[in-house]
C-alpha positions as a Markdown table, in Angstrom:
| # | Residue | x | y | z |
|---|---|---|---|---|
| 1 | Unk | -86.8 | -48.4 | 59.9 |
| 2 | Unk | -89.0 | -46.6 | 57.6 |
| 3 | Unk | -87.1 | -43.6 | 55.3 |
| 4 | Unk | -88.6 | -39.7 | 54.1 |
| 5 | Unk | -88.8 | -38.7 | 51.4 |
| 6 | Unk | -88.4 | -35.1 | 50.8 |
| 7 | Unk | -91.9 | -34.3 | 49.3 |
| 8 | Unk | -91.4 | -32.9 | 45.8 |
| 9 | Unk | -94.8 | -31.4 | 44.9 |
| 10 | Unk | -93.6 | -27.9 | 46.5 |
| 11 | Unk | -91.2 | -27.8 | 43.6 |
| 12 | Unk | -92.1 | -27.1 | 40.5 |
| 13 | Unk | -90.2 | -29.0 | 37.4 |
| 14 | Unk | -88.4 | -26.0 | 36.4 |
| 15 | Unk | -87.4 | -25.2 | 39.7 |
| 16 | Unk | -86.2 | -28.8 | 40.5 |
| 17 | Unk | -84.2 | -29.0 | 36.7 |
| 18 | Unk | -82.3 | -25.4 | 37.6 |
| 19 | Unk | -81.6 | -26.6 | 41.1 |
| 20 | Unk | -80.4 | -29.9 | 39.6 |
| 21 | Unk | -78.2 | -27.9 | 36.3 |
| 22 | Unk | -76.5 | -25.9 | 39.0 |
| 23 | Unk | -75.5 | -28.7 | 41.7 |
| 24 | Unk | -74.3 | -30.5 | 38.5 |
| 25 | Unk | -72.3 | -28.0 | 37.2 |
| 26 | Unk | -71.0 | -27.0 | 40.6 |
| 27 | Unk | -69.7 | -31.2 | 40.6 |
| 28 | Unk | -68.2 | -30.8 | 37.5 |
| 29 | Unk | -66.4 | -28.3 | 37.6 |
| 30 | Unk | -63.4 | -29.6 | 37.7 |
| 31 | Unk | -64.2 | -32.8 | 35.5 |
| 32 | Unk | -63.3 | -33.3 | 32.0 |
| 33 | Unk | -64.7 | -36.4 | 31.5 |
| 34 | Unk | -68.5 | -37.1 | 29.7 |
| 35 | Unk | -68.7 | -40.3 | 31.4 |
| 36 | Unk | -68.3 | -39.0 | 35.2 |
| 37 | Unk | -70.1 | -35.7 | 33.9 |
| 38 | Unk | -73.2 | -37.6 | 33.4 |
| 39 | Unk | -72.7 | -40.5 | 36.4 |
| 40 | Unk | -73.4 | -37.3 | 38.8 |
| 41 | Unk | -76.1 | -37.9 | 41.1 |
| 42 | Unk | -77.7 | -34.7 | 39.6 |
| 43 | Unk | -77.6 | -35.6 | 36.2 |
| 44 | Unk | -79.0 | -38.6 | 36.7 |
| 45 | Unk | -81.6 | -37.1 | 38.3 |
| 46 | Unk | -82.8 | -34.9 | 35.3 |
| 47 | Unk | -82.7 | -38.1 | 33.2 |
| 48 | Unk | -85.4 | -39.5 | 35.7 |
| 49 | Unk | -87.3 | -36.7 | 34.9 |
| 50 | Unk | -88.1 | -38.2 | 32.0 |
| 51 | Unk | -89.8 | -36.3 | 29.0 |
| 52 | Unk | -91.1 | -33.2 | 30.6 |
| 53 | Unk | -87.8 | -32.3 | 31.2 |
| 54 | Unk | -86.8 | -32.2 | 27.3 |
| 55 | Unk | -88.1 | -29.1 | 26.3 |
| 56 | Unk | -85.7 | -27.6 | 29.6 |
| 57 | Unk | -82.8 | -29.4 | 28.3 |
| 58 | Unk | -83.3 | -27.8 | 25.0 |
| 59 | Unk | -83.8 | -24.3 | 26.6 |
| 60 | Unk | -80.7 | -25.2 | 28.5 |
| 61 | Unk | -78.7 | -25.6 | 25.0 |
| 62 | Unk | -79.8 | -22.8 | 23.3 |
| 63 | Unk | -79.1 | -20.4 | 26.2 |
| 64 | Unk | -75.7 | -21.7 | 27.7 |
| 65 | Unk | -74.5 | -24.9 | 25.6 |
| 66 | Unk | -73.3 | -27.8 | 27.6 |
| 67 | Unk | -72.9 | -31.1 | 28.1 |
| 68 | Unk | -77.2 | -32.4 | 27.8 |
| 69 | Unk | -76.3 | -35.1 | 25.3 |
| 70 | Unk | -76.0 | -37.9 | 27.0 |
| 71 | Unk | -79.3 | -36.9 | 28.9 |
| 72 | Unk | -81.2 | -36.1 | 26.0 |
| 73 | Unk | -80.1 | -39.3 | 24.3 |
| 74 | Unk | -81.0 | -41.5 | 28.0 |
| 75 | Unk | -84.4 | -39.9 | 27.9 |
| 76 | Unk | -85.7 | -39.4 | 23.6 |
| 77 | Unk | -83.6 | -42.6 | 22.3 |
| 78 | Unk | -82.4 | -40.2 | 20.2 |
| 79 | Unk | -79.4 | -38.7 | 18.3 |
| 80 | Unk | -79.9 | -35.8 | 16.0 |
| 81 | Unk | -75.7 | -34.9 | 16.5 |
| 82 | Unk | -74.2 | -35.2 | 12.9 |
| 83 | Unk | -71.2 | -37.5 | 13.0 |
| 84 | Unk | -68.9 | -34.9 | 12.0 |
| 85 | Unk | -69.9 | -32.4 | 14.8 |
| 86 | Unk | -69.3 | -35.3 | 17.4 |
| 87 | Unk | -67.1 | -33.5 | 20.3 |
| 88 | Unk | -67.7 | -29.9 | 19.2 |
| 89 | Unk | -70.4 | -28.6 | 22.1 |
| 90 | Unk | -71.8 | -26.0 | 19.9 |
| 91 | Unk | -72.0 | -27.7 | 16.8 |
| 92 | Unk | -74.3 | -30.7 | 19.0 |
| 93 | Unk | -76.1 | -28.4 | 20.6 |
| 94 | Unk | -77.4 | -26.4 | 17.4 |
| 95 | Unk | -77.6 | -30.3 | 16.1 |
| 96 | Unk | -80.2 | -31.0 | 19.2 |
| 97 | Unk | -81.9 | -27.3 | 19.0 |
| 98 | Unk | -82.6 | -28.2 | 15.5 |
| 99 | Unk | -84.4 | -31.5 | 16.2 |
| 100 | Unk | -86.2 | -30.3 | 19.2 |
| 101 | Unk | -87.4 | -27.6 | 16.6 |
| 102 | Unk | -88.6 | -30.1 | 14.2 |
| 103 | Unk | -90.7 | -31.7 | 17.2 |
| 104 | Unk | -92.1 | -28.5 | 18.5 |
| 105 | Unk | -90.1 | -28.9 | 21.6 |
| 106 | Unk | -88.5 | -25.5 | 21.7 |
| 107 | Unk | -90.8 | -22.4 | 22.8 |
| 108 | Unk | -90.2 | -19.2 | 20.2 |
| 109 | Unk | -88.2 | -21.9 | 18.0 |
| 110 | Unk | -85.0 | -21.0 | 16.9 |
């Protein structure tokens, strides 16, 4: 029994990260949880992206804040989040915008 892959070569990565964002959010929508927000199948797919998909994750923060933390952390071994802005989504996303800043990460900067 031999299985096919869907070839992804057609797609480009910022095609396959929106695709991804949106079937994520569309999961979670009705989750408050981090843990099962980031143990969707289409989260963990952007965190097998790997690196190239940073500077997207970024982008995503600085346009529509959410929960790319855990990602970001899974793929940089990073975490630029300042203990007292742990839990406030803003306050961790500026925290993330920031480093990805400081590692030219961020197109236009901030």
């Amino acid at each position: 029994m031999s299985v096919t892959i869907p070839s992804l070569k057609s797609e480009t990565l910022e095609k396959r990260f929106a695709r991804l964002a949106e079937a994520w959010r569309a999961e979670c929508l009705l989750t408050s949880s981090i843990q099962e927000m980031a143990m969707q199948p289409a989260y963990q797919q952007i965190i097998g992206m790997g690196p190239d998909v940073v500077p997207l994750l970024l982008k995503e923060l600085r346009e529509r804040p959410d929960h790319w933390f855990w990602a970001l952390r899974a793929i940089t071994g990073e975490n630029p989040v300042k203990p007292d802005h742990r839990g406030k989504v803003d306050r961790m996303a500026a925290d993330w915008i920031e480093w990805g800043n400081s590692h030219a990460l961020i197109a236009g900067g901030d």
